[in-house]
N, C-alpha and C positions, 0 to 999 in steps of 0.2 A: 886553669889546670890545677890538681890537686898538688899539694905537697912533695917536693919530688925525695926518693932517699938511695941510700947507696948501700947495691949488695953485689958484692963481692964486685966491686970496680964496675959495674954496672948502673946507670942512673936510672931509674924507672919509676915513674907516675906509681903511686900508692894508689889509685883507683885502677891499675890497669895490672898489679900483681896480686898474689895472693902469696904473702912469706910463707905459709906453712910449707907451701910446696917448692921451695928452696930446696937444693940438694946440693953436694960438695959432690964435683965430678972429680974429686982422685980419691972420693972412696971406691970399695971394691963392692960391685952391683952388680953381678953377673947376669943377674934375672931384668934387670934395668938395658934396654938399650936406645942410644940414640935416635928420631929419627930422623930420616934422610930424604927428605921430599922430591917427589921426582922434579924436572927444570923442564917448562914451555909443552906440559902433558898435560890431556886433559882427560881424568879415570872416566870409566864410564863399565855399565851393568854388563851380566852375560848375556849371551842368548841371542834372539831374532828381537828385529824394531815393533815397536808398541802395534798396536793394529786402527789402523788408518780412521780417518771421522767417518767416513759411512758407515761401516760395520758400527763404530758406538755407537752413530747417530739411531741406525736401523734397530740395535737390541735395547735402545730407551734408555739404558743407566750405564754408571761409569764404576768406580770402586776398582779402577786397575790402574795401569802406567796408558798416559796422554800423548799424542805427538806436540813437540814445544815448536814446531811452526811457527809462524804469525798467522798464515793464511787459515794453519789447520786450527788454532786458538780461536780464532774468530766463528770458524764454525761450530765448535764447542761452543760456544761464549752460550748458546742458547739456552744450556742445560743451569743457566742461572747460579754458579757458584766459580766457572772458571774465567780467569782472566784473556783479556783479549788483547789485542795488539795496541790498543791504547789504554792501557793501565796493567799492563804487564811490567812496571817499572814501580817503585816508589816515589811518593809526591816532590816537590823540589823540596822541602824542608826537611822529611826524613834521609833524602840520599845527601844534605850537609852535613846532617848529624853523622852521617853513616861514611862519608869524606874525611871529619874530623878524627873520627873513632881510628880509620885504616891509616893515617897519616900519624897516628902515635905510634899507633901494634908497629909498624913499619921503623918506627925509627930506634925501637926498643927487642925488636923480637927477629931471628930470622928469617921470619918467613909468617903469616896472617894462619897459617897451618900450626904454624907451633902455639900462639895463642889461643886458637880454637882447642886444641887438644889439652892445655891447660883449662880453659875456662870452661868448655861444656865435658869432659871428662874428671877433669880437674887430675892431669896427669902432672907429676914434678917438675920442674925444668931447669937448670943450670946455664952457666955462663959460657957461651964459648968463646973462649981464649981468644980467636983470630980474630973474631968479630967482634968481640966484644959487645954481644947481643945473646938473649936468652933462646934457649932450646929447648923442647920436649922431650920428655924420654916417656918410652912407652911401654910396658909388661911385654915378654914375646907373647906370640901367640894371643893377643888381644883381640877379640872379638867380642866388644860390647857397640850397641848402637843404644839414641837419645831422640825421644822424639820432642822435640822444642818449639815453641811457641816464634818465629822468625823476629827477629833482632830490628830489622829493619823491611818490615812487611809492604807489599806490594798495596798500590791504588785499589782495595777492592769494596765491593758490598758489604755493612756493618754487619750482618750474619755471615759471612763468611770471614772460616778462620786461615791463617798462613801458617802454617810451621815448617818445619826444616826436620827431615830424617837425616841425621848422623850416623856416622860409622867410624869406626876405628881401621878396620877393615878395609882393604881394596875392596873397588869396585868390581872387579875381574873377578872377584870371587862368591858375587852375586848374582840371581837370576833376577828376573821382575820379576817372576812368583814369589821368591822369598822377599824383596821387598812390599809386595804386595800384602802378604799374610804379616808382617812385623807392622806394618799399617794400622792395619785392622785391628790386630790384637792391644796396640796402643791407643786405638780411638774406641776401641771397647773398653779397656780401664779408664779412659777417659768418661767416657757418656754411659756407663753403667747399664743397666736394666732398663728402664725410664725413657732410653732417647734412641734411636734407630738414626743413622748418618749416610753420609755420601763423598765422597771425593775422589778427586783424578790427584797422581804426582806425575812429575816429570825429570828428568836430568835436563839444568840449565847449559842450554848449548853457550853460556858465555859465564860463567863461575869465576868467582871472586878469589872463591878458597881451592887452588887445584890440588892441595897438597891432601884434603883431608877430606874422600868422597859422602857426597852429602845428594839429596834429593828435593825437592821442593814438594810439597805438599797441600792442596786449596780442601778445605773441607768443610761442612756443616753439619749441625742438627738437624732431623726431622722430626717432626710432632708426630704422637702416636699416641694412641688412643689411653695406654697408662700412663703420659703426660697431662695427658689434658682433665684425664679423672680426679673429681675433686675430693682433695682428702683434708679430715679435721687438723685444725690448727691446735695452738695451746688453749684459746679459747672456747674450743668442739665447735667452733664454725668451721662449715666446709668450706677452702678455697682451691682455686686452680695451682696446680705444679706448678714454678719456676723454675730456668734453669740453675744450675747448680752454681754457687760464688768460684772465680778464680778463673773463669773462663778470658779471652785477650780478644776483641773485636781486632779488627782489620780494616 
């Protein structure tokens, strides 16, 4: 474990804070407020349930919300990118790392909610008094979402990728179509002009983090015909497209 330091009577791991975002809670922050994460809730989208494996099965592609089933995973599993009910889990060595990680946030942070809202937002956070553990605070009216690369990714295919849709946001104040279209539109900046893609998401019916609604996401590239067209190098020889650096296997 890294170095540990003390702020503001709080002990916490130097790999698991970021000081900038320290704040003094008796300043006056009116625009700042606490948050309050709901207790033994599980958020979840608006609307009507995802539409069952036949119908996906029967219209050939996916690019929408998945039933998280096991039985129904499994019958998906065929479309070659989503996980199935043996490997809908991370390997035993990633869920140690992934053990260790939540056994610190926990002993440091209110709540695995307040950490994520610091780390993938990178919202302030303060000491609470009672606890003597750090808190989040949030801008009101905060609605930004993160579409991330999953921290501790599931058993899958090395072409397929995992990320995590974030939200600041209630879930209750989503539809799947608006997650669906914030999808896209992030796997479009991702894969540019060049790659055409595919993915199913789902809400994990057993969430680690209930305080701060999030999605899972399985997706990949497809080859397309302006991928594969070979274009000159620095030396005018033609070669085949690769994909693009920075990409996270699974």
């Amino acid at each position: 474990m890294s170095a540990i330091i003390d702020t503001q009577g709080a002990q916490v791991p130097q790999h698991l804070l970021n000081l900038q975002n320290i704040i003094n809670p008796s300043q006056s922050q009116p625009d700042l407020l606490p948050t309050n994460p709901p207790i033994n809730t599980q958020p979840s989208r608006m609307g009507p349930p995802p539409l069952c494996t036949k119908t996906l099965r029967e219209r050939g592609y996916l690019n929408c919300e998945i039933p998280s089933g096991l039985d129904s995973l499994d019958e998906l599993e065929s479309f070659g990118f989503l996980p199935g009910r043996f490997n809908c889990r991370p390997t035993p060595e990633v869920l140690a790392v992934k053990q260790q990680y939540l056994d610190e946030v926990i002993q440091y942070y209110d709540s695995v909610g307040d950490r994520v809202l610091e780390e993938i937002f990178e919202c302030p956070v303060f000491v609470n008094p009672d606890e003597n553990r750090l808190t989040a605070r949030m801008q009101m009216d905060d609605n930004r979402r993160k579409f991330q690369v999953h921290k501790f990714p599931y058993s899958l295919p090395k072409d397929v990728l995992h990320y995590v849709m974030w939200y600041t946001q209630e879930g209750t104040t989503l539809t799947a179509s608006d997650i669906t279209k914030h999808i896209e539109e992030d796997i479009k900046d991702i894969c540019g002009d060049a790659y055409s893609y595919e993915f199913g998401w789902y809400e994990n019916p057993k969430m680690t983090v209930l305080e701060v609604y999030h999605v899972q996401v399985f997706w990949r590239k497809v080859r397309t015909s302006m991928e594969l067209e070979p274009k000159p190098n620095n030396n005018g020889v033609k070669v085949a497209n690769k994909p693009p650096d920075g990409y996270w296997g699974c």
